[in-house]
C-alpha positions in Angstrom: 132.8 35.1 -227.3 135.1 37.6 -228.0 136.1 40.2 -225.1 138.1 43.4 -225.5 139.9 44.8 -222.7 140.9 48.2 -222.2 144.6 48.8 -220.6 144.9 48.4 -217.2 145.1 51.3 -215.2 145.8 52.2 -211.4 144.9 54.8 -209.6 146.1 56.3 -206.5 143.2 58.0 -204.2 144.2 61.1 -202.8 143.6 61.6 -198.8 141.1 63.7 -197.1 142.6 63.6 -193.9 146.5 63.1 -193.5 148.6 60.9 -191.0 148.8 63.5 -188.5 145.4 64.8 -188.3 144.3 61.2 -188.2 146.6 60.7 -185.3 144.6 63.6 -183.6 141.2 62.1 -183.6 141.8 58.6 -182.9 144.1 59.9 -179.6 140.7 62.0 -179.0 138.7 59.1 -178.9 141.9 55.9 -177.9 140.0 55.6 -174.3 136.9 54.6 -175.2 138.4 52.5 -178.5 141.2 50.5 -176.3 139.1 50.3 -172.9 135.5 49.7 -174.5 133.1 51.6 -173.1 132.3 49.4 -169.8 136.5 49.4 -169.4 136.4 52.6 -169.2 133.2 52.9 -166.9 134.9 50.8 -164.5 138.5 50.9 -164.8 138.6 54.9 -165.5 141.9 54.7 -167.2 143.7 58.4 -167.8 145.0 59.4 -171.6 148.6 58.5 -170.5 147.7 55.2 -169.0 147.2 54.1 -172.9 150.4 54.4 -174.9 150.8 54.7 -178.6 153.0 52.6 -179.8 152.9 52.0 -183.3 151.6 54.0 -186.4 151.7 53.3 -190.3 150.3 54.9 -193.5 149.4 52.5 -196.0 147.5 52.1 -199.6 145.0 48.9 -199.4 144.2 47.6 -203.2 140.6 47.1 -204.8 139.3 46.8 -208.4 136.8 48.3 -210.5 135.6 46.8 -214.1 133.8 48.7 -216.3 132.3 46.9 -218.8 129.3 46.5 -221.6 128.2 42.9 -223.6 126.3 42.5 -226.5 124.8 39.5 -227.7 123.1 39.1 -231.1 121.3 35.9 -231.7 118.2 33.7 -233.0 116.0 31.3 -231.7 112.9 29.4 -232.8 109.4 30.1 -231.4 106.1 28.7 -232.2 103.2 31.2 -231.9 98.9 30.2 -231.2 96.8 32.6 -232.7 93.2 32.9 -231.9 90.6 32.4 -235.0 87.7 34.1 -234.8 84.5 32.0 -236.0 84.1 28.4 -235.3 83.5 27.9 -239.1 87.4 28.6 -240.3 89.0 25.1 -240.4 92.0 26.0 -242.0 94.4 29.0 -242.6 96.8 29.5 -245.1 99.9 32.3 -244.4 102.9 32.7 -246.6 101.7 29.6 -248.8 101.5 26.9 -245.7 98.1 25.6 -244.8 97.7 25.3 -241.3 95.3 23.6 -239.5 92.5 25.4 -237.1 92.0 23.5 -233.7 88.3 24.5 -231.9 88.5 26.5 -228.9 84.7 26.5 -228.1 82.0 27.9 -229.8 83.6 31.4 -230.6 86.4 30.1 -232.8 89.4 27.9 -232.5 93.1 28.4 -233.0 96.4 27.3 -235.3 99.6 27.5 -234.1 102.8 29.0 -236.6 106.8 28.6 -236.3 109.3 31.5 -237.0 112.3 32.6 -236.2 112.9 35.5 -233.5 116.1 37.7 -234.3 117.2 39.0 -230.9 120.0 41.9 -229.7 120.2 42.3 -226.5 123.0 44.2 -223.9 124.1 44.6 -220.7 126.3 47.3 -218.6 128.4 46.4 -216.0 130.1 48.4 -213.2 131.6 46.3 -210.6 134.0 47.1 -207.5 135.4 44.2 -205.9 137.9 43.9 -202.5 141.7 42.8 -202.8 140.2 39.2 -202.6 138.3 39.3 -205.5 135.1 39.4 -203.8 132.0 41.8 -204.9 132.1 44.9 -202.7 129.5 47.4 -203.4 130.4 49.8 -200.8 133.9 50.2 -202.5 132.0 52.2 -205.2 131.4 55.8 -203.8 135.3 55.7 -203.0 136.1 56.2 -206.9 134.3 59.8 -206.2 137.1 61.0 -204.1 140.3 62.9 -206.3 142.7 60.6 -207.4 145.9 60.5 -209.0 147.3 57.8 -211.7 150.0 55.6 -211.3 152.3 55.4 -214.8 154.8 53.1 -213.6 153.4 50.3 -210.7 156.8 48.1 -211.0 158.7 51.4 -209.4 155.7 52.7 -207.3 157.0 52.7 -204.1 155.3 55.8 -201.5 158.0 57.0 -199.0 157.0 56.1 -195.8 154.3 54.1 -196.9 153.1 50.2 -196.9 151.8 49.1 -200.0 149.4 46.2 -200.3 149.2 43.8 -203.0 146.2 42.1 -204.0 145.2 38.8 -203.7 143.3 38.3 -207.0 144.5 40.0 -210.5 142.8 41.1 -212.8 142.1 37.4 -214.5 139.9 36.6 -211.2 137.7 39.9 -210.9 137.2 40.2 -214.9 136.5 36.1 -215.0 134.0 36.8 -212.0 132.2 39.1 -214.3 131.9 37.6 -217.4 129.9 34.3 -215.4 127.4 36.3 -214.6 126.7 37.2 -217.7 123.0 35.9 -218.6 122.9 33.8 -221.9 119.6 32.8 -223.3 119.6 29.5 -223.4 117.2 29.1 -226.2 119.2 30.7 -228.9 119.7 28.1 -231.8 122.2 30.4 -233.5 125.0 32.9 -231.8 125.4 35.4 -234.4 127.8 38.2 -232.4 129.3 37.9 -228.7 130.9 40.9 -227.6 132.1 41.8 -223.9 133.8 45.1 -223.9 135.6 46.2 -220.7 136.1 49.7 -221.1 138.0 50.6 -218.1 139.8 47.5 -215.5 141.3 49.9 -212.8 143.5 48.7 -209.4 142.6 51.5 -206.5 144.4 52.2 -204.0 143.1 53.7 -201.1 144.6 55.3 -198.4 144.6 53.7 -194.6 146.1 54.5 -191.8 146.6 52.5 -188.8 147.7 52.8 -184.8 148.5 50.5 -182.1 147.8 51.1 -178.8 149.3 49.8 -175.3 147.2 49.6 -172.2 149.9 47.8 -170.2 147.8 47.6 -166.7 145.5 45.2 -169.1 147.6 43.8 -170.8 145.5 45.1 -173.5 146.6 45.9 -177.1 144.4 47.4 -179.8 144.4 48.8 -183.4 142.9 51.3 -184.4 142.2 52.0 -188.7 141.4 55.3 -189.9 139.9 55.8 -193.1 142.1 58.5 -195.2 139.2 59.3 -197.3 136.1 59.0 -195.4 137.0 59.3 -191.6 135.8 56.3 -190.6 137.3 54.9 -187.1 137.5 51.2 -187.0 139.7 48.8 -184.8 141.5 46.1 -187.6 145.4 45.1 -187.6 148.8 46.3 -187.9 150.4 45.6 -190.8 154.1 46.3 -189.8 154.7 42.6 -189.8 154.0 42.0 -193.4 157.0 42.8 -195.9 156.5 44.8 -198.8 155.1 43.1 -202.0 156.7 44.1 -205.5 153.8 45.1 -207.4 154.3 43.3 -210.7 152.3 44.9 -213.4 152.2 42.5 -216.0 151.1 39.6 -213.0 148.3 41.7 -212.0 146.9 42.9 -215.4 146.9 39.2 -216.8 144.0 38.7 -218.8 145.3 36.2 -221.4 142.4 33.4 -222.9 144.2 31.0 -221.1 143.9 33.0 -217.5 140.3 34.6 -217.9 138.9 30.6 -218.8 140.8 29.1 -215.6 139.1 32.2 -213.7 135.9 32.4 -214.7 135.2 28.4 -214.3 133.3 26.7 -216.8 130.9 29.2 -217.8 133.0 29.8 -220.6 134.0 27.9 -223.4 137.7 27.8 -223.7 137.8 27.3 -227.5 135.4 30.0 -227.7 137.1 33.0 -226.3 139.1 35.0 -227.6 140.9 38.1 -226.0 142.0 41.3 -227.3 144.0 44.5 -225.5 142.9 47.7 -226.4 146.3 49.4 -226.9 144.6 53.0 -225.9 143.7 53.7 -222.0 139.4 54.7 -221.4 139.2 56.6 -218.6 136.2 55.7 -217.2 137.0 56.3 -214.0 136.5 59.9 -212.1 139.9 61.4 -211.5 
């Protein structure tokens, strides 16, 4: 197999909604996300009684591969073809006599061998979560403006937390390529060719708020979805330190690396890797 990979590229989604607006609509609605809806029914708290008491603005990682394999290959298949006439006992084609079986009354059959030459392809467009798992939602994201990233090693947002992933590249690209279907009646492998025209890190933006209901003892957070609106409770961040986003870490898709990912459904003497030295932009910007 030979796969050709495309330069990494990361992309930074631009907001709908900033920090502040965000802040708005989630103190519209903090009653009745901190107290629940019975809390609130029965404890009627008042919008001072829950205190905001922490906010951040941060950029949560997924991937997206774009990517198209080809296979060409042969394989051996023997063919029965009906005879018509039950007084044919034999049929010669391309020199070889062949024998006629009966089939009843009406005729019989002979069977043939020949060889089937087969192409066959497959696109792929895949969005996956900062764990490396499949995440089809994550998809209609990649509709929303966005801005790339030239330098990730130095890419450090004022004011803002940036996630790392937990898989690279290797993982998501090696989860890919096991799913590709192989026949597994081809005698002969002529070409084997996985293209991956665009491998792109997205980052989206989140925001997040925690709130204090100190009568109850009660803390919540609250997520806001910069690009959709989406209100959610999920967890603070604040405790986590940065990451330094290593470029060359997270874009490693060595032979070596995309084998050890991608299991045993590959051949590790049988792949061989090569970087597209120009960026396809597959992805909307």
């Amino acid at each position: 197999m030979e796969i050709t990979v495309a330069q990494g590229q990361v992309l930074r989604l631009i907001p709908r909604i900033d920090l502040e607006r965000a802040r708005e609509r989630v103190e519209e609605k903090k009653i009745s996300l901190v107290a629940g809806t019975v809390g609130a029914l029965f404890s009627h708290p008042k919008p001072e009684d829950i205190v905001l008491t922490h906010s951040e603005s941060r950029l949560e990682p997924f991937w997206q591969i774009v990517a198209e394999a080809h296979l060409v290959y042969e394989r051996q298949r023997s063919y029965t073809v009906a005879v018509d006439g039950s007084d044919v006992k034999r049929v010669t084609l391309y020199g070889q006599d062949l024998e006629v079986t009966p089939a009843g009354s009406s005729g019989g059959r002979f069977t043939c061998t020949g060889t089937e030459h087969c192409e066959g392809g497959q696109k792929i467009a895949e969005t996956f979560d900062s764990r490396g798992t499949p995440e089809s939602d994550l998809a209609p994201l990649l509709t929303n403006p966005s801005e790339p990233v030239a330098d990730l090693d130095a890419f450090r947002p004022e004011g803002v937390l940036l996630l790392a992933p937990e898989a690279g590249a290797n993982l998501v690209l090696g989860h890919v390529v096991s799913q590709l279907a192989r026949p597994r009646d081809a005698q002969s492998v002529l070409e084997d060719r996985f293209e991956v025209e665009a491998i792109t890190l997205c980052l989206r933006p989140v925001y997040a708020f925690e709130f204090q209901w100190p009568q109850k003892s009660k803390f919540v957070v609250v997520e806001f979805d910069g690009l959709s609106g989406e209100i959610r409770t999920g967890r603070s961040k604040k405790e986590q330190a940065r990451p330094a986003l290593s470029y060359r870490e997270l874009f490693d898709v060595s032979a070596d690396a995309l084998t050890a990912a991608a299991g045993t459904a590959i051949p590790r003497d049988n792949v061989a890797v090569k970087l597209m030295k120009s960026l396809v932009d597959t992805v909307r910007k």
